[in-house]
N, C-alpha and C positions, 0 to 999 in steps of 0.2 A: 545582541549576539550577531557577528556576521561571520558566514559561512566560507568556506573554500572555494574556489571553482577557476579558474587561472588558467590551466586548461582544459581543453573539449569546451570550449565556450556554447555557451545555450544562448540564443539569442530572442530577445520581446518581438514577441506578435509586431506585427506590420502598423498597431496603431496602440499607442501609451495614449497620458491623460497630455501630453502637449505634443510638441514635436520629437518623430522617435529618436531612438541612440539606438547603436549597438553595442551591446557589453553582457559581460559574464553576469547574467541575473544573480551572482553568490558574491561577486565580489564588488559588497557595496557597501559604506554606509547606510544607513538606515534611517530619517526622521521622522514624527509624527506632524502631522501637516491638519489644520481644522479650514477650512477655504470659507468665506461665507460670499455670499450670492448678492449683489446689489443692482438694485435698478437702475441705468445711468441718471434717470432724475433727479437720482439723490440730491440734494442741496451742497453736499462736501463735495461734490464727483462733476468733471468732465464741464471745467468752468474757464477752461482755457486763460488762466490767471497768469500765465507769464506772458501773453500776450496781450492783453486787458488796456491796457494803460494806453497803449499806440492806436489802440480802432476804437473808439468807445463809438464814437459817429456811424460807425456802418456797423454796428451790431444790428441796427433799427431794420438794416433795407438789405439783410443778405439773401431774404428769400425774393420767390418771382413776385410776390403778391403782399408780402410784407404782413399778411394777418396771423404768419404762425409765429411769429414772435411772443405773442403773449400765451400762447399754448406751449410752447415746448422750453419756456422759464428763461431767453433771452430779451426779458424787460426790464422797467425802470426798479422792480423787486430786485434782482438778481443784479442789476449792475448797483444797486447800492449797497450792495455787500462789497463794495470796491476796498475795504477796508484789508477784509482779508484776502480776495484777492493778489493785490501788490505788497504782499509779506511773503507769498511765493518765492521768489530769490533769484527769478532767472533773466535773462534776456530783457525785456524792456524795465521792467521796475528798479531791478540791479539792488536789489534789497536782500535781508540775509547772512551769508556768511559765504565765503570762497573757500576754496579747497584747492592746495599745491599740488603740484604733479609727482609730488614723494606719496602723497594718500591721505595728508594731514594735515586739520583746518588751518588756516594761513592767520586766526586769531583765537586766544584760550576760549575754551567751551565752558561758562563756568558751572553747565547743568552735571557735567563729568564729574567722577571723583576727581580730588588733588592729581594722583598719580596720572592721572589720565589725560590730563589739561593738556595738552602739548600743543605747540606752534609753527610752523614751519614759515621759514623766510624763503624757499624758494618760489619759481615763477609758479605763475596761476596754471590749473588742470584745466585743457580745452577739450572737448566731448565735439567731434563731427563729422562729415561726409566726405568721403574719399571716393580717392577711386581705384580698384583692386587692381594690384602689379603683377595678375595673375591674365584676366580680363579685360582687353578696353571698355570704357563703358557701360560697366557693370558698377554699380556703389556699392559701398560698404557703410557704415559706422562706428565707430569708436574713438579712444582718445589720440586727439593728433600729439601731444609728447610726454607723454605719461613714464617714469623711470622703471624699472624691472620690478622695482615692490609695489608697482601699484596692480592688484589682481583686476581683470576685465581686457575686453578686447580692444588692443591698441590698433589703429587705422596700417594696411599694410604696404598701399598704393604710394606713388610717388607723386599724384598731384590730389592737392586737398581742395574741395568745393565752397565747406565753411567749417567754420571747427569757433567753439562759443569757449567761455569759461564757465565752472561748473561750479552751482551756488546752490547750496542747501538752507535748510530755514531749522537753524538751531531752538531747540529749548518750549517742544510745543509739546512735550512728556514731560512728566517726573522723575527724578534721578529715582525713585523706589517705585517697586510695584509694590502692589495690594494683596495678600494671601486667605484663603478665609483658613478656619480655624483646623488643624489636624481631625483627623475621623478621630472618635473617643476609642473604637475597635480597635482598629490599625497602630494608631498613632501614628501617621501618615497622611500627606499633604495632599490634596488633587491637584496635580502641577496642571490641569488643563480647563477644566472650567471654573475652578476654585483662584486661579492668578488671572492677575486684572492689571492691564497696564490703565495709568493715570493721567489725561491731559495736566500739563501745568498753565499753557499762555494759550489763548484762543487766536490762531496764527495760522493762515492758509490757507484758509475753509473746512476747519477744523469744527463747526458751530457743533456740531453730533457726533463728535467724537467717541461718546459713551454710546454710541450706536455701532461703529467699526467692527469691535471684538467682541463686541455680545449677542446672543441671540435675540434678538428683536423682531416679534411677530408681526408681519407688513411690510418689515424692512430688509430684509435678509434672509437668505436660506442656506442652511447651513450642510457640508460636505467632510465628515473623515475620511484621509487618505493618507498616505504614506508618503513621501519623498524619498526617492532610491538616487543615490550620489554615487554614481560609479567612481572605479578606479583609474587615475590617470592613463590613455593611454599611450603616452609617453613612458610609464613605466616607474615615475615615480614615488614616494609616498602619500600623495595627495589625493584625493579624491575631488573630483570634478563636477559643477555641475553649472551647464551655459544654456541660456538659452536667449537670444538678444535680434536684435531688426535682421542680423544678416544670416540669420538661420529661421525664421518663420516666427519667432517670440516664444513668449511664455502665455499658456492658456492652459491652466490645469483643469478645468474644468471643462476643453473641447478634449475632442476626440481627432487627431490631424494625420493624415497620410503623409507619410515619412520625406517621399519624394516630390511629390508636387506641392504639399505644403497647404493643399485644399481642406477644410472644411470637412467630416466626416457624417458627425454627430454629437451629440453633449458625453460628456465622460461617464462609460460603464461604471456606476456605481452600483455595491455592494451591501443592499439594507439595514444588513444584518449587522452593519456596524455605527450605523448612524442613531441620532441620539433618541428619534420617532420614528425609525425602521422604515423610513421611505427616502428616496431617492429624489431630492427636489433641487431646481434650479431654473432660472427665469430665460436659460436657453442663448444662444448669441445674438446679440444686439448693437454689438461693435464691430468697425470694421478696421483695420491696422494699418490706417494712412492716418496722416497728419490733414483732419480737414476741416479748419475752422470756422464759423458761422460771418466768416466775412471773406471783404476781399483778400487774402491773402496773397502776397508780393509773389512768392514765386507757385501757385497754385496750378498754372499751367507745365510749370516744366518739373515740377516734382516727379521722380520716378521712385520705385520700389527697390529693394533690395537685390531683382533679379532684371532691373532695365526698364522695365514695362511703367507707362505713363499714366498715372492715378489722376487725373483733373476730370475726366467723364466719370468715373466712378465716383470720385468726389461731391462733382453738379450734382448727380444723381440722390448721393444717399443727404444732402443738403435738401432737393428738394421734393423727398420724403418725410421729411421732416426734423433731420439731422442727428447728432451723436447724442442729443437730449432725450429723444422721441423711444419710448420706451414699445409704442404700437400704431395705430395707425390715431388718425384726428384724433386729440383729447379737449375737453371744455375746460375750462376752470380749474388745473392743475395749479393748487396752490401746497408751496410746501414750505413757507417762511415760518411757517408756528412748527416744522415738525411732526407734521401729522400727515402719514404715506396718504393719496389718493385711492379711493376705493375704486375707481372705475378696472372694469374687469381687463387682464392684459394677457396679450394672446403674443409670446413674443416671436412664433413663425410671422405674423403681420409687421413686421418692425421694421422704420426706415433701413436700418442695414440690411435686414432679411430682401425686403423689396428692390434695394438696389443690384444686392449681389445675384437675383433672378433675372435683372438687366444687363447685365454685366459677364453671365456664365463665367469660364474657370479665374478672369482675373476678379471676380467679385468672391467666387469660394475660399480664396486661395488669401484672401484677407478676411470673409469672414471669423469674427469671434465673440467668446463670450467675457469683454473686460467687464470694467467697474465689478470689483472681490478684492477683498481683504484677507489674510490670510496670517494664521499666528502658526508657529513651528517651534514644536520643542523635543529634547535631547536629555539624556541624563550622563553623563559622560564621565570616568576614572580619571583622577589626578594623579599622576605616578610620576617624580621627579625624576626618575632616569631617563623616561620620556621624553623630558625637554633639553636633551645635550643629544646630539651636537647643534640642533635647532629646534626652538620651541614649537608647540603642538599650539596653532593656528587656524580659527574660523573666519573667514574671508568674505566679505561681500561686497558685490559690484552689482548696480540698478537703478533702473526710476522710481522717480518715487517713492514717499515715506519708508525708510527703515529704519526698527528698531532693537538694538539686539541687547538681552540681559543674561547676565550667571550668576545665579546664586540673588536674582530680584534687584539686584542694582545694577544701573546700565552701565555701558562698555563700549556701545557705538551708537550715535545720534544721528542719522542721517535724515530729520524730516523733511518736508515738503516735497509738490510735484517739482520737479528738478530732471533736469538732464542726470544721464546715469553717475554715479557716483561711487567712489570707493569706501569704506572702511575693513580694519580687520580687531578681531582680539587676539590676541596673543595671551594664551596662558599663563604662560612663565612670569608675565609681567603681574598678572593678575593674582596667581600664589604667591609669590613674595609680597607684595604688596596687603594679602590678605583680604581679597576680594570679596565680599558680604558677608565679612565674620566679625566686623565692628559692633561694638555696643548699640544699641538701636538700628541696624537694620534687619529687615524684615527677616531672615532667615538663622540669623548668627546664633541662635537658641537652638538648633536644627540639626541635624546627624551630620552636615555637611560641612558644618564648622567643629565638628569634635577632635581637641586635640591642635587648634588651629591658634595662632597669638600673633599678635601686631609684631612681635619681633621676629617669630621665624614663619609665618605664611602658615598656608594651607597644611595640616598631614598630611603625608602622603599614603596614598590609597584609600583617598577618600571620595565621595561620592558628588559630584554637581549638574548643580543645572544651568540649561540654557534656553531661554526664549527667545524667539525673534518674531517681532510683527512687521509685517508686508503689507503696502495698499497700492494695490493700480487703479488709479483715479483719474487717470487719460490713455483717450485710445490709440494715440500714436506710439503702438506696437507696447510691447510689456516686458522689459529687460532684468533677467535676473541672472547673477552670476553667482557661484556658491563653491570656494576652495577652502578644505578642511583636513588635515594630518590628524583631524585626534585618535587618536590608537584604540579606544577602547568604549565603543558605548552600552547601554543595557538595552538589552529587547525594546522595541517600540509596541506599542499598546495595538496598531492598526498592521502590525506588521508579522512576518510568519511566526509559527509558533516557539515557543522558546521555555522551558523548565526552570521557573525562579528559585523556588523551594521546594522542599519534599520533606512531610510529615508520616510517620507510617506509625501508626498505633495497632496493639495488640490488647485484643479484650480478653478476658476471662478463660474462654473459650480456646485462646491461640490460634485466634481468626485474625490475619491483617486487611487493614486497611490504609492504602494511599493515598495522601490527600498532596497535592501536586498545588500548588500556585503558578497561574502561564501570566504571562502577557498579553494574555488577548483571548477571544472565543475560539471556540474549533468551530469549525465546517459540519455542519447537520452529519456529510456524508461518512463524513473523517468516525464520528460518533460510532456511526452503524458499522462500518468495515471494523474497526478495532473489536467490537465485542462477537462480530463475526465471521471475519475473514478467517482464523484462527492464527492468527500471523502476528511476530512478536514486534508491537509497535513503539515498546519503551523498553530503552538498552542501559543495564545496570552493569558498572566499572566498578571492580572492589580487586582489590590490593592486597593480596596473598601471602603469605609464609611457604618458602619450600623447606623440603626433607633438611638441606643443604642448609639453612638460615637463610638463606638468599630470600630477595621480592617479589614478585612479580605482580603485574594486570592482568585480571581475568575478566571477561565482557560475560555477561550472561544474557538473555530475552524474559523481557517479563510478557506474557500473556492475559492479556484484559479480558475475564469474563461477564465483568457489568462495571458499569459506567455511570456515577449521580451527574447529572445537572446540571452546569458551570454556575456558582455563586458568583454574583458581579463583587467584587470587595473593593471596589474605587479605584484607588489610585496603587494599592497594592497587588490589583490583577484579578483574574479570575479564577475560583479556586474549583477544580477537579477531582471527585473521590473515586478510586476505582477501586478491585478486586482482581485477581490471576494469580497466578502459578508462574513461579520461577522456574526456569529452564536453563541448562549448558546447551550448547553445538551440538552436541549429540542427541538433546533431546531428552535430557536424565531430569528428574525434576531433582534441583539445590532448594534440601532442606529446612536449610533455616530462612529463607524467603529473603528481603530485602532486609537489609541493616543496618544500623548507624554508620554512616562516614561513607555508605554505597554512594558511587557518585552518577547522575541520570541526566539521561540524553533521550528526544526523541529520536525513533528508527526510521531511516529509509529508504526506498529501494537503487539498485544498484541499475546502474550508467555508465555511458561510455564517459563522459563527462570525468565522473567520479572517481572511475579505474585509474586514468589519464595523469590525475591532479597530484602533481610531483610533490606539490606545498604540504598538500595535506598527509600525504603517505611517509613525508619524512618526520612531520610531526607527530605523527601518530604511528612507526615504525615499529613499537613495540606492540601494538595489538592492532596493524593494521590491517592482517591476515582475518582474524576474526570481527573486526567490523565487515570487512567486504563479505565474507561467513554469513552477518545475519542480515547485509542488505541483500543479499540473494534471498534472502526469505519472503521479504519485500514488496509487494506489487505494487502499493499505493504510498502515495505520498500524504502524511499530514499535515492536514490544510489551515489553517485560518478562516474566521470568516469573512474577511476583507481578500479571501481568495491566493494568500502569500503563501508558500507547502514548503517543509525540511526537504533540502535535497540534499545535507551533508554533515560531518560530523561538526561540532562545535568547536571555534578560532584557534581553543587553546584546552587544554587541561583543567586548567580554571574557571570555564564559563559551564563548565559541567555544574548542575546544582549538585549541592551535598545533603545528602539525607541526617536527618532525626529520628533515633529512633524513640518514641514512648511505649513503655512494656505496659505498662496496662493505663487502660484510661477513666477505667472508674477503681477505685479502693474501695474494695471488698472484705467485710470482718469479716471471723471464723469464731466462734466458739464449739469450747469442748465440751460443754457439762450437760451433763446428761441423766444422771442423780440427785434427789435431792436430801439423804445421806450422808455426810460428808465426817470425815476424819476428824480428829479434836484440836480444835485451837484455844485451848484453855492458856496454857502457857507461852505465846504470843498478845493475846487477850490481856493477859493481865502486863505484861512491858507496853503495851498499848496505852494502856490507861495509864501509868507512872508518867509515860513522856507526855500525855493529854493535862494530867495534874500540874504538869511542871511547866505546862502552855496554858495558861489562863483557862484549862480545862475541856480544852478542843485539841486536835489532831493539828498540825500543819496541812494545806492542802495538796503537798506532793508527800503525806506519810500516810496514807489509806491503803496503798498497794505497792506489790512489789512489779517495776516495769523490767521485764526480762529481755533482752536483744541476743539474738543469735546470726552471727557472722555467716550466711549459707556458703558452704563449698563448692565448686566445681561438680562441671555435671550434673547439678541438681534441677529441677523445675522441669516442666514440659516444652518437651523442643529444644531446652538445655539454654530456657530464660529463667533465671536463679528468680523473678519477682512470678513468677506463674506456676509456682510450687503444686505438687498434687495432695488429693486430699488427706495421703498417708504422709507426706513427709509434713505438714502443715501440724500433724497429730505428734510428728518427731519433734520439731523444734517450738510449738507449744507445752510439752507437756512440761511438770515440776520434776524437782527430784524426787527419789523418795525418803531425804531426809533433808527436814527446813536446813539453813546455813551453807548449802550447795546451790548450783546453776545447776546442774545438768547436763542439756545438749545448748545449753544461753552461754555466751562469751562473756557477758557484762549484767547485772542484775545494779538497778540503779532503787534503793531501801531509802525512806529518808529522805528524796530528793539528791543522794551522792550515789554516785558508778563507785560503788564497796568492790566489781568487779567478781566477784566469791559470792557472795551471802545471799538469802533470802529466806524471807519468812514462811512463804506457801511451801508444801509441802503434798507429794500423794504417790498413788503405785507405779509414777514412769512412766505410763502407757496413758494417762491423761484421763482416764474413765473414770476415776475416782479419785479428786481432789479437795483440800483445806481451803480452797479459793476459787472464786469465778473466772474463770479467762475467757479474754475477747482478744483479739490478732490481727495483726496486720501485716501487708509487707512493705518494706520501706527503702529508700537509697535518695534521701537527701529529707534535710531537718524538714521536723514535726512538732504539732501541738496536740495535745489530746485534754479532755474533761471527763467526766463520769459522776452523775449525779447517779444517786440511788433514794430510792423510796420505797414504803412499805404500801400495804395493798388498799393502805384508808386513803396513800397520798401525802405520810408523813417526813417529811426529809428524814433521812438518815446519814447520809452520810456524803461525801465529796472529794472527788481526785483529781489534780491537774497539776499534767510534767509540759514543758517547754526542752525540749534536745536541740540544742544549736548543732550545725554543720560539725563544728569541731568537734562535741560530743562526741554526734556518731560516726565520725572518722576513727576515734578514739577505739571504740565498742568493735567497728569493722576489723581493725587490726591493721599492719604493716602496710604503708606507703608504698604505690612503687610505680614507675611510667612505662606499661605496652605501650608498644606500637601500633596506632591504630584510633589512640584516643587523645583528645589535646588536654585533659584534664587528667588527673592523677587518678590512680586504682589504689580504693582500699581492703584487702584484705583480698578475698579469691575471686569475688566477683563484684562487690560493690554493692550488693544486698542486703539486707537483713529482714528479719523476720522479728518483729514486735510484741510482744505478750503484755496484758496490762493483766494482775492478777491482784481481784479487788478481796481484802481483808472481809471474814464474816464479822465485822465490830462496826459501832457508831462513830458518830465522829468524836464522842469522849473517849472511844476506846472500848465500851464495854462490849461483851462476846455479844450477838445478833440470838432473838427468838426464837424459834424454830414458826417458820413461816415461809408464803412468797414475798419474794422482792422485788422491784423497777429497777431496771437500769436505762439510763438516758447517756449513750454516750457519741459523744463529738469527736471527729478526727479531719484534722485540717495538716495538707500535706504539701510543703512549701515548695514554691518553682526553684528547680536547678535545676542546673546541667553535671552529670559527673561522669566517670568511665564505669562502663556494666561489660561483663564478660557474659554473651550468648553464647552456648557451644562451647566452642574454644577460640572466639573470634572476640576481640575487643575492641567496645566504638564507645564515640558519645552517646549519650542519652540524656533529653529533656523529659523532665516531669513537673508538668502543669499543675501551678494551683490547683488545689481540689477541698473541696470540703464535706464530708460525709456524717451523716447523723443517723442513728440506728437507737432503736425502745427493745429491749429484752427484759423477761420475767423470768425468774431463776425463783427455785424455790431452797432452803436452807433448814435442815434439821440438824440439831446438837446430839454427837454421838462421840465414842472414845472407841479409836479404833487402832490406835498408835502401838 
C-alpha cells in the first residue's frame, strides 16, 4: 500500500541508511530488502579479479615489508584461485559477455527463458570517467554512449578521461529458484526465507555462493529493512532510486550526512524486526576508492567524485593492511576450506577505520561499510490496462552481481563484479509470454498462475512476485540504480502498517471479535495508545442506502478496548485480535458493530501535509470531509515496528481490506424436552416397522427422524443476526405442530430422507414442552452433516440417523433467490438462515415403538465452509462460516402414554 503525500511534503531526517534524498516520505514505493553483513575476507569478496591477470608479479611486494601478504589472503592460496578470478568479465581478462548500448547482451543468454534471449547488434556499452559540463575538473561516472533506454547515469561532461566496455559474467545461477513447501495453515509461500536462489557454474569467485543469501553463523550478519523508491522528481510515473560514485554510493547499512557525504554511524536498526531481535553488523571496513594491492598505473592521480586526490588515503589504508584486512594483524587466516576465522574482530581497529583517523574528513567521507549482499522482494498486481500506453517496468543499473526473478524464474542475469551494468523487465512482455506459469516451474501450481495459459498469459489481476539479489563484492564505491512504473504493490512485511484482511466473528453471547491480518508488527507504543488514548484508531467505510434509494459512504471510528498479541503467521502477516465499540462523528455508538463487506483502514492524525494533498482529497471527495473528521481525533500515528507510521488514507478504494463477517463461531445445540411423558406414537410406530419389513428389517439411516428447517425472517435474532436467535424464538421455530402431517413454524420438513416440504411425523402442543419426539437444533446458512446414534442405558444400540443437505438443498428449504446490494453471493429467502430441528422417532431401528426408559444420544454436526449473503439488521453482506465440527452426549428419558 503506498500512501498520498504530493503536497506539504515531509521530508527524512538529515541521515537515512545510505545517502539522504529529499521526497515525500508517502509518496513511495515500497520494498522489503534482507542486507547480510560480510567480512571483506570472505574468499568470494574484494579479489580484485578484473584486474588479476595484468599484476600477478606485484601482488607479492605491494606492502612496505611484504610480510602481510600471507596474512591478509594476497598469497599463492588466493591467486590460484586465478581460475575464477579471470571469469569476471571486465577489463584485462575480457572474458564473459558484452552488453550494447540499447541495455541488451550483444550474444543470446541461453540461461533466459526462450522469450527473453534477445541479442542486440548494436556497438558495445562503455561505463567511464568524465568530466562534468557543469564543473571543471570535478569527475563524474557513467556511461559514455548509452541510448535513452538504457536506465543509469549517462556521463554529462564534454571531455571523457576513460570510458571501458561493460562485460557481465553470464550463467553463474539457475534459470529456477528453489521454494520450500506452502505453510500447511496458510497455504502460503514464505517468499523470503523460504526462496533460495541456485548457483548453476562456479564462475567469479562464486566458490560459497550457498553462503551469500543464507544466514550462515560466522559468516554474515543479517539486517530487515525496507527500500523507499521515491517518486520521480521530474514528475513522471516512475519511481526512482540512484545512488552511484557521483552521489557518495550505496551503503545501506551506514548511516551518511546528506551533504558532506562523511561517515556518521552504522544504520539505526530496529530489533524488533530482525530475525534474533538484535541489531548486528561487523561495522565499516571499506573505504570507496579504487585501491588495489599493487602498483596501480594511475594510483597517484586518481581523484574522487568531488576533485580530491585518494593516493595518500590509499598508501595509507594499503599499509594498514588493505581492503582484505578485516582488523588489525591476523596470524594464520586461512579460508580455502570455508571455515570463517575465529580470531576475535573488532572492526573500529580496521585498516580502513585506521586510515580514515589519518586522513580526517577526506577519509570519513569514503569510509564505509561494503562486502553485503542483499535479496529484495515485492509482490506486485498484474492489471492489463496498466500496460498501454507503456508497459509497467523494473529497471536496474550497478556493479556487481544482479539477479532479478518474477514468479522464481529469472528475467535479468547480470552476474559478476563488473562495471555497472543495465538490465530491465518489462512486464507486458513477461504476461503474454506467460512468465512462471509453465508446466514444471516452480510456482505455476500457485495462486499467481490461476487462470493463466500459454496462449493468452497472465489473468489479469493477479498477484506476482519479484526477487532481486544484489552483491557488492568491491570496494570501489557501490552503484545501485532502481527505475520502476509498477502501479500497484502489496504492503511490505518491514514496512508501515497496512490492514490485509479482517475477520470479525460473533459468539453466542453477541460479543465481536476483530481479528485483523497486517503486514508487519506494530510498535510496543502504538499497542498501549490504541487501547488507551481512547482515540479511534481503525476507520470503518460501509456503503449505505438512503431514504431516496440513492448510496452513499459513511466512515465510522472503531474504538480499541483491548488488544491480543500479534500471532506471527509467516508469510501471510501478523495477525491482531482486538475488541471496541463502533462509533459515528458524533459519537453515537453504530449498533450493529462492524459487518461483512465493512471496508478497514488504519486511522491518523491530521497535518498540514495531509489537508494540502489535492490527489488524495479528489480521490476521496466523497468522504473526504469525514476522514479529516476523524484524523482530528487523532494524535498519534500507528507505528510499525521497523518504526514506518500511517500518515494517510489508503492509494485507492481497493486497498481498503474488506471484512468477513462470521455470525457465530462455535455451533451450539438447543434442546427442548424436558418431560419424560410423552404423547403416543403408536400409529407412526407401526408405518415404521412396515417400511423396516420391506428394508431387510431395518430403517434406512436418513428414516429415524424427521429434519425440520425453518427459513428465519427479518428482524429476528439478537442485534438482528437471524443465526443468534434468542432463547424464545429458538423455542418458536423448534417446536412441532400439534398435528403429525404439518411443519408448523418449519418451511421444509425433509421424512424419509425427501424435502416432502408439508409433512412430518413428530407431533406435540406448539409450544415444544411436550412432544412425540426428541429435538436437538441448530442454526445453519450453508450445507451440513449431522449423525445421531442412540442407546439405551445398558449401552445397547438402538437406533441411528444421518442426513447430508447439500447447498442446493438448503437454498431450496431457504426460499426465493434474490441479489442485495451489498453481498457478491445470492440471498436466500429473508435472511439466509435457518434454524435446523432433528426430531428423533421413539422406535428402533426395526421400527418398533421405544420402552419406557432413559436413552443416549450421541450426536454429530459438522457444518461446512461457505460463503453466502446473511441479512444483519437490515444491512446485507457476505458471510464466511468455517468448518466446524460439534459433538454433544444427551440422556433423554421416554415413557409410553396416549395422550392424542
Amino acid at each position: 500500500m503506498k500512501l498520498f503525500g504530493k503536497k506539504g511534503k515531509n521530508v527524512l531526517g538529515a541521515v537515512i541508511g545510505c545517502a539522504s534524498m529529499l521526497y515525500a516520505v508517502d509518496d513511495i514505493r515500497q520494498l522489503d530488502i534482507v542486507v547480510r553483513d560480510f567480512q571483506p575476507n570472505h574468499p568470494d569478496f574484494e579479489n580484485f579479479s578484473e584486474e588479476a591477470v595484468a599484476h600477478d608479479n606485484q601482488i607479492f611486494n605491494y606492502s612496505a615489508n611484504g610480510a602481510l601478504m600471507n596474512v591478509y589472503g594476497y598469497d599463492a592460496t588466493w591467486l590460484g584461485k586465478r581460475a575464477c578470478h579471470t571469469t569476471c568479465g571486465n577489463m584485462a581478462s575480457k572474458t564473459g559477455a558484452l552488453i550494447a548500448r540499447d541495455g541488451h547482451p550483444k550474444t543470446v543468454n541461453p540461461v533466459l527463458p526462450p522469450y527473453l534471449q534477445t541479442a542486440s547488434m548494436d556497438e558495445t556499452l562503455e561505463y567511464g570517467e568524465c568530466e562534468t559540463s557543469t564543473v571543471p575538473g570535478i569527475t563524474q561516472r557513467g556511461y559514455r554512449n548509452a541510448l535513452n533506454t538504457v536506465s543509469g547515469f549517462v556521463c554529462q561532461g564534454n571531455k571523457t578521461y576513460w570510458a571501458n566496455p561493460v562485460y557481465y559474467t553470464p550463467g553463474m545461477v539457475a534459470t529456477y529458484m528453489q521454494f520450500d513447501a506452502p505453510n500447511p495453515e496458510t497455504g502460503e509461500r514464505d517468499m523470503y526465507d523460504g526462496a533460495h536462489i541456485v548457483k548453476l557454474n562456479e564462475l567469479c569467485d562464486n566458490q560459497f555462493f550457498d553462503q551469500w543469501y543464507n544466514d550462515v553463523d560466522g559468516w554474515n550478519l543479517r539486517t530487515n529493512m525496507t527500500m523507499d523508491i521515491p517518486k520521480d522528481p521530474a514528475g513522471s510515473n516512475y519511481y526512482i532510486y540512484d545512488y552511484n560514485y557521483n552521489n557518495g554510493g550505496y551503503s545501506p547499512l551506514d548511516s551518511i550526512d546528506p551533504v558532506s557525504k562523511k561517515w556518521i554511524q552504522p544504520k539505526v536498526c530496529n530489533p524488533d524486526i530482525q530475525e534474533n531481535k538484535k541489531c548486528e553488523q561487523y561495522g565499516p571496513q571499506s573505504l570507496s576508492i579504487f585501491c588495489p594491492p599493487y602498483d596501480y598505473q594511475y594510483n597517484k592521480t586518481q581523484t574522487d567524485f568531488q576533485g580530491a586526490n585518494t593516493y595518500a588515503l590509499c598508501t595509507s589504508w594499503l599499509q594498514n593492511g588493505g581492503p582484505r584486512a578485516v582488523t588489525g594483524p591476523m596470524a594464520n587466516v586461512v579460508y580455502g576450506d570455508g571455515v570463517r576465522p575465529t580470531t576475535n574482530i573488532t572492526p573500529y581497529g580496521s585498516a580502513a577505520w585506521n586510515a580514515t583517523q589519518a586522513h580526517g574528513d577526506l577519509g570519513w567521507k569514503h569510509l564505509r561499510n561494503y562486502a553485503f549482499t542483499m535479496m529484495g522482494y515485492a509482490k506486485f498486481k498484474y492489471r492489463a490496462a496498466n500496460q498501454v500506453p507503456t508497459p509497467e517496468v523494473f529497471e536496474f543499473a550497478g556493479d556487481d552481481d544482479m539477479w532479478i526473478y518474477v514468479d522464481g524464474v529469472l528475467a535479468v542475469d547480470l552476474g559478476g563484479t563488473h562495471l555497472s551494468a543495465p538490465g530491465s523487465v518489462n512486464i507486458q512482455t513477461l504476461a503474454l509470454n506467460n512468465h512462471g506459469c509453465h508446466a514444471g516451474e516452480p510456482l505455476s501450481g500457485d495462486s499467481n498462475c490461476e487462470g493463466a495459459s500459454d496462449a493468452t498469459g497472465w489473468a489479469d489481476n493477479t498477484w506476482h512476485h519479484l526477487h532481486f539479489f544484489y552483491a557488492d563484492r568491491q570496494t570501489d564505491g557501490s552503484n545501485i540504480y532502481i527505475r520502476t512504473s509498477l502501479s500497484e504493490l502489496a504492503p511490505s512485511r518491514y514496512g508501515q502498517p497496512a490492514v490485509g484482511s479482517v475477520v470479525v466473528t460473533v459468539d453466542e453471547n453477541g460479543n465481536q471479535n476483530v481479528s485483523m491480518l497486517l503486514n508487519t508488527t506494530l510498535d510496543d507504543n502504538t499497542l498501549a495508545m490504541m487501547q488507551t488514548s481512547g482515540q479511534p484508531a481503525i476507520l470503518v467505510m460501509r456503503e449505505v442506502e438512503n431514504a431516496d434509494g440513492t448510496k452513499s459512504k459513511v466512515v465510522y471510528g472503531f474504538y480499541i478496548s483491548s488488544v491480543q498479541q500479534g500471532q506471527n503467521k509467516g508469510s501471510s502477516g501478523v495477525q491482531y485480535d482486538f475488541s471496541g465499540v463502533l462509533m459515528d462523528l458524533q459519537g453515537n455508538i453504530v449498533e450493529t458493530g462492524i459487518v461483512g463487506n465493512d471496508k478497514i483502514a488504519f486511522n491518523y492524525p491530521k497535518t498540514e501535509g495531509l489537508v494540502s494533498d489535492e490527489d488524495a482529497a479528489a480521490l476521496y471527495s466523497e468522504v473526504w470531509t469525514q476522514l479529516m473528521g476523524w484524523a482530528e481525533k487523532m494524535s498519534f500515528s500507528v507505528m510499525s515496528s521497523s518504526g514506518k507510521g500511517v500518515t494517510g488514507p489508503p492509494n485507492s478504494y481497493e486497498d481498503w481490506a474488506n471484512t468477513k463477517l462470521v455470525a457465530n463461531t462455535k455451533v451450539a445445540s438447543f434442546t427442548l424436552d424436558s418431560l419424560i411423558e410423552r404423547p403416543d406414537f403408536t400409529g407412526q410406530s407401526n408405518i415404521l416397522t412396515q417400511v423396516a419389513d420391506n428394508n431387510s428389517g431395518e430403517l434406512p439411516l436418513n428414516y429415524t427422524a424427521d429434519l425440520l428447517i425453518a427459513s428465519i425472517p427479518a428482524g429476528k435474532g439478537r442485534n438482528g443476526n437471524p443465526l443468534d436467535l434468542t432463547p424464545a424464538e429458538k423455542k418458536v421455530y423448534s417446536a412441532a405442530a400439534p398435528e403429525a402431517g404439518s411443519t408448523g413454524n418449519q418451511t421444509t420438513a425433509f421424512v424419509g430422507g425427501n424435502a416432502s416440504g408439508a409433512s412430518g411425523m413428530c407431533y406435540g402442543n406448539g409450544d415444544g414442552t411436550n412432544e412425540s419426539c426428541t429435538s436437538i437444533a441448530y442454526p445453519v446458512s450453508g450445507p451440513f452433516r449431522l449423525n445421531v446414534r442412540v442407546f439405551d442405558h445398558l449401552g445397547h444400540f438402538v437406533s441411528q440417523y444421518q442426513q447430508i443437505v447439500t447447498e442446493e438443498m438448503l437454498h431450496k428449504a431457504l426460499g426465493t433467490e434474490s441479489h442485495p446490494s451489498g453481498c457478491t453471493k445470492p440471498l436466500y429467502g429473508e435472511t439466509g438462515a435457518a434454524w435446523i430441528t432433528v426430531k428423533m422417532y421413539p422406535v428402533s431401528q426395526n421400527g418398533r415403538l421405544l420402552a419406557t426408559g432413559p436413552y443416549i444420544y450421541q450426536v454429530t454436526f459438522v457444518q461446512e465452509q461457505t460463503t453466502h449473503c446473511l441479512v444483519v439488521g437490515a444491512t446485507p453482506q457476505d458471510n464466511t462460516v468455517f468448518y466446524s465440527r460439534s459433538s454433544d452426549t444427551y440422556r433423554f428419558g421416554y415413557k409410553r402414554s396416549k395422550h392424542k
